[in-house]
N, C-alpha and C positions, 0 to 999 in steps of 0.2 A: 221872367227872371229866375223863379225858382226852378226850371224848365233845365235851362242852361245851366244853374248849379247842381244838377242831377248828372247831367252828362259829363260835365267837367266832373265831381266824382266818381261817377262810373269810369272815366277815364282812367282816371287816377289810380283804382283798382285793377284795372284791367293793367296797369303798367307797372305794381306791387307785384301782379299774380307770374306777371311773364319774369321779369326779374327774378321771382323765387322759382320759376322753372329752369332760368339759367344757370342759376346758382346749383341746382339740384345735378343737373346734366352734368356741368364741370366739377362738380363732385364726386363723381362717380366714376368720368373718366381717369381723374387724378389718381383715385381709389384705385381703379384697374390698372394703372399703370403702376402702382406702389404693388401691386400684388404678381404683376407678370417681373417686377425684378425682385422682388424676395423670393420669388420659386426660381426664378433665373438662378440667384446666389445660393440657394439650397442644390440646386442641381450640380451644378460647376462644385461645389467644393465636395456634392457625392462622388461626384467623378474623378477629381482629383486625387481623391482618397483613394477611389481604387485602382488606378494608376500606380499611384504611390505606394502602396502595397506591394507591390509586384519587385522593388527594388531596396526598399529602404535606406534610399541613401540620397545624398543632394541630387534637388533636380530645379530644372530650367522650365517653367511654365510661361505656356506662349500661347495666343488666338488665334493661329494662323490657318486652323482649317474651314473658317468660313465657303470659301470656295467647294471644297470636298462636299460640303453639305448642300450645296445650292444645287452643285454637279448631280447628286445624290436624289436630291426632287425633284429635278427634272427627269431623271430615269427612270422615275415611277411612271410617269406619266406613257409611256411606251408599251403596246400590250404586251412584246416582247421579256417585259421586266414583268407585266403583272399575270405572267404564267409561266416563271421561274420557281425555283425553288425555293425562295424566300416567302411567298404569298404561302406555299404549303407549308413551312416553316413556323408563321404568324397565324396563319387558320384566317379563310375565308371572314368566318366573323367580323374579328377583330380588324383585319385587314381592310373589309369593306367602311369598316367606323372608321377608321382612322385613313387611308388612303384612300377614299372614293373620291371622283372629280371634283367636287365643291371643297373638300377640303386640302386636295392638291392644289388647286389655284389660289386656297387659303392659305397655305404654307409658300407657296413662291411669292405672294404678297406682304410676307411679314420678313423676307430679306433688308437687313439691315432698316428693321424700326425699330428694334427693343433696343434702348441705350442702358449699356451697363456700366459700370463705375467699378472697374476690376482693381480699383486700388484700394476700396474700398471690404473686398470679399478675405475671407479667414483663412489661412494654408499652416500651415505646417513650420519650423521654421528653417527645417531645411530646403522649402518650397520657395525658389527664387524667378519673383513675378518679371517677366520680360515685356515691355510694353515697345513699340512703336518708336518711341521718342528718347526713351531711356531704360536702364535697369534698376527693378526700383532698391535694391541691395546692392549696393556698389562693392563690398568685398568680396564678391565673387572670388573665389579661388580655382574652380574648375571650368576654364575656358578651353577646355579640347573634347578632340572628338568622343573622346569615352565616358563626359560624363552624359546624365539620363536628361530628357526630352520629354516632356510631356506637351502634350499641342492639342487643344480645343478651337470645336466650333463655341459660337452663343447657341444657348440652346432653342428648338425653337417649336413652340407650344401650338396644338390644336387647338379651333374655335373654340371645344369647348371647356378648353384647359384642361383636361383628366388627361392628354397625352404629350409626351412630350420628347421630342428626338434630339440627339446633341454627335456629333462627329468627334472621333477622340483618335489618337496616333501617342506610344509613349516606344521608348525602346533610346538607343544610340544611336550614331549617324550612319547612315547606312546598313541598319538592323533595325530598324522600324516595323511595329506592328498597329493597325489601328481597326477603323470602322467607325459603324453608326450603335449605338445604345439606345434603345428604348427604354422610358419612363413612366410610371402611372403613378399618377394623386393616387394617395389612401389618407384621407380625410386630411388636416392639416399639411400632411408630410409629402414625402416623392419617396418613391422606390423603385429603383431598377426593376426590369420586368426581363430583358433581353437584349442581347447583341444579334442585330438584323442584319448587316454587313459587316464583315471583316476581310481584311489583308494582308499579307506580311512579305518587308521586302525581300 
């Protein structure tokens, strides 16, 4: 009897101990995911800012360049791209941390996981958020083509979080300029590092 109460408690222990392991895991996930959209949000409205710089005056903020940026990881992947002039641009180094194979197939893996809550993030107030479904300022007054554009990717972070690339395009319709941005953690914060691809129409 006392045999069997032994086991029934060790049971019972063992089924405390796994429970607080699950508890621990799902805590940490939810953590990591609370910390990929606060650097998300710090990123997007560094970026926005310097976009918005460049005009100061009402503009049109939209996510539409996801695609640019996914186009954009896959053409690393080409040896062609990684003995261009970008790679010498970036320095071997850095280039090999941040674009080497394990972390290109880490970057085309994180295509559309981070969910951001863009109505959520802080602009300017002449920064008029454009969503999908609606505008979130409905007074909009400059609906033609001359007013300013600004268009982002979600930004979209290395394994080990210290890097982080985002696709950006601001300019008028038909005068468009954009690229990719580079980002680096410095301890709390994000700070622009460089512009690795640009364009202009």
């Amino acid at each position: 009897m006392n045999l069997i109460l032994k086991v029934i408690l060790q049971m019972k222990q063992l089924h405390v101990i796994k429970l607080y392991i699950l508890f621990i895991i799902c805590y940490a996930c939810s953590s990591g995911k609370q910390n990929v959209s606060n650097d998300s949000s710090i990123i997007i409205e560094t970026q926005v800012k310097r976009s918005f710089s460049l005009y100061e005056k009402e503009a049109e903020l939209n996510f539409e360049r996801n695609n640019y940026l996914n186009y954009y990881i896959n053409q690393i992947d080409t040896d062609n791209f990684k003995n261009s002039a970008f790679k010498n641009k970036l320095g071997d180094s850095l280039f090999n941390i941040i674009f080497n194979n394990n972390e290109i197939e880490y970057l085309k893996k994180r295509e559309n996981q981070d969910d951001i809550d863009v109505s959520k993030l802080s602009f300017n107030d002449k920064i008029k958020l454009i969503t999908n479904t609606k505008i979130e300022n409905e007074n909009m007054s400059f609906q033609n083509d001359s007013k300013t554009i600004i268009s982002l990717s979600f930004p979209r972070f290395t394994s080990n979080k210290n890097y982080c690339i985002i696709a950006f395009s601001h300019g008028t319709r038909g005068a468009m300029q954009g690229g990719i941005n580079l980002y680096v953690r410095d301890k709390e914060d994000w700070k622009f590092y460089k512009t690795i691809d640009s364009w202009i129409e």
